[in-house]
C-alpha positions in Angstrom: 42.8 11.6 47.0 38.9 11.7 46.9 37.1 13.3 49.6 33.5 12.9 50.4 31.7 16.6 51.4 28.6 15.8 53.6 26.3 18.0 56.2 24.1 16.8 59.0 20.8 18.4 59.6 19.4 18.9 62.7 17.3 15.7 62.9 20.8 13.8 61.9 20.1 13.2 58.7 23.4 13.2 56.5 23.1 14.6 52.8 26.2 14.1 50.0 27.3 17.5 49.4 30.1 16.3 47.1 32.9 14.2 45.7 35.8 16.2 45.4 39.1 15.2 44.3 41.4 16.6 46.2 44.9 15.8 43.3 47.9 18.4 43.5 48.6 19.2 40.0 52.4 18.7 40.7 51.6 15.7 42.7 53.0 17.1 46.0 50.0 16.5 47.9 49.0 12.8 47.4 47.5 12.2 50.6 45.0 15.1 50.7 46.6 16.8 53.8 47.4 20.2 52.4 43.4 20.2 50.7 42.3 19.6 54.3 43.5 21.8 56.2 42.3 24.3 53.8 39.5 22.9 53.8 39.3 22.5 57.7 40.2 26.5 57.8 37.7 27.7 55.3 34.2 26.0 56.3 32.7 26.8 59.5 32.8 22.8 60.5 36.3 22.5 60.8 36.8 19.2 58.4 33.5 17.5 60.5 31.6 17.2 56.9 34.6 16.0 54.8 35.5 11.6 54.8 38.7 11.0 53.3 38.0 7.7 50.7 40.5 5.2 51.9 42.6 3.5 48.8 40.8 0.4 49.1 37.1 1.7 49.4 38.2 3.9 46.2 39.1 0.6 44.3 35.7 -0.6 45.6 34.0 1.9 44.3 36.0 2.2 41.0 35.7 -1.6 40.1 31.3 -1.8 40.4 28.4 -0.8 38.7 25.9 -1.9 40.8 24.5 1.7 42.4 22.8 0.2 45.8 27.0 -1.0 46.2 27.7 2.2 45.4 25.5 3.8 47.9 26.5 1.1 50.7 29.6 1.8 50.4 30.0 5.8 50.7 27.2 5.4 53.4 29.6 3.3 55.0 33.1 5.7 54.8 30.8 8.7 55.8 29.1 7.1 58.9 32.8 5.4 59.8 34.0 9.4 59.6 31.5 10.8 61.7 31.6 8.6 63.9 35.2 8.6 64.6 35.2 12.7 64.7 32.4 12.5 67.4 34.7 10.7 69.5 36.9 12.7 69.2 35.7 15.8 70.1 36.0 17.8 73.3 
């Protein structure tokens, strides 16, 4: 599972942190859920910086070579995230 790491700065700017790829070496984590909640536990922002790559925005992402694509699309999954974790806080 690939994850993307981001902050937001005060003026609400976002800036990649990292692409992390979250893969149990056994395999017993596919879906990236144990790696979250770690991750959710260790970092101050409780899993607010860290998008989860859905399988077919991964393919997308896999299959081009065409950067601004590239850009558009992780710009897309990380907005998408944030968005959907403001919502959903108290």
């Amino acid at each position: 599972m690939l994850f993307i790491e981001y902050d937001v700065t005060r003026e609400g700017e976002i800036e990649l942190v990292a692409l992390v790829n979250a893969v149990e070496a056994e395999g017993s984590d596919p879906d990236g859920e144990d790696w979250m909640a770690w991750r959710r536990s260790t970092f101050d922002d409780r899993g607010m910086g860290c998008a989860a790559v859905p399988a077919d925005d991964l393919t997308l992402l896999e299959s081009t070579r065409d950067a601004e694509q590239v850009r558009a699309i992780v710009e897309r999954i990380v907005l998408a995230d944030r968005r959907a974790k403001e919502q959903a806080a108290p």
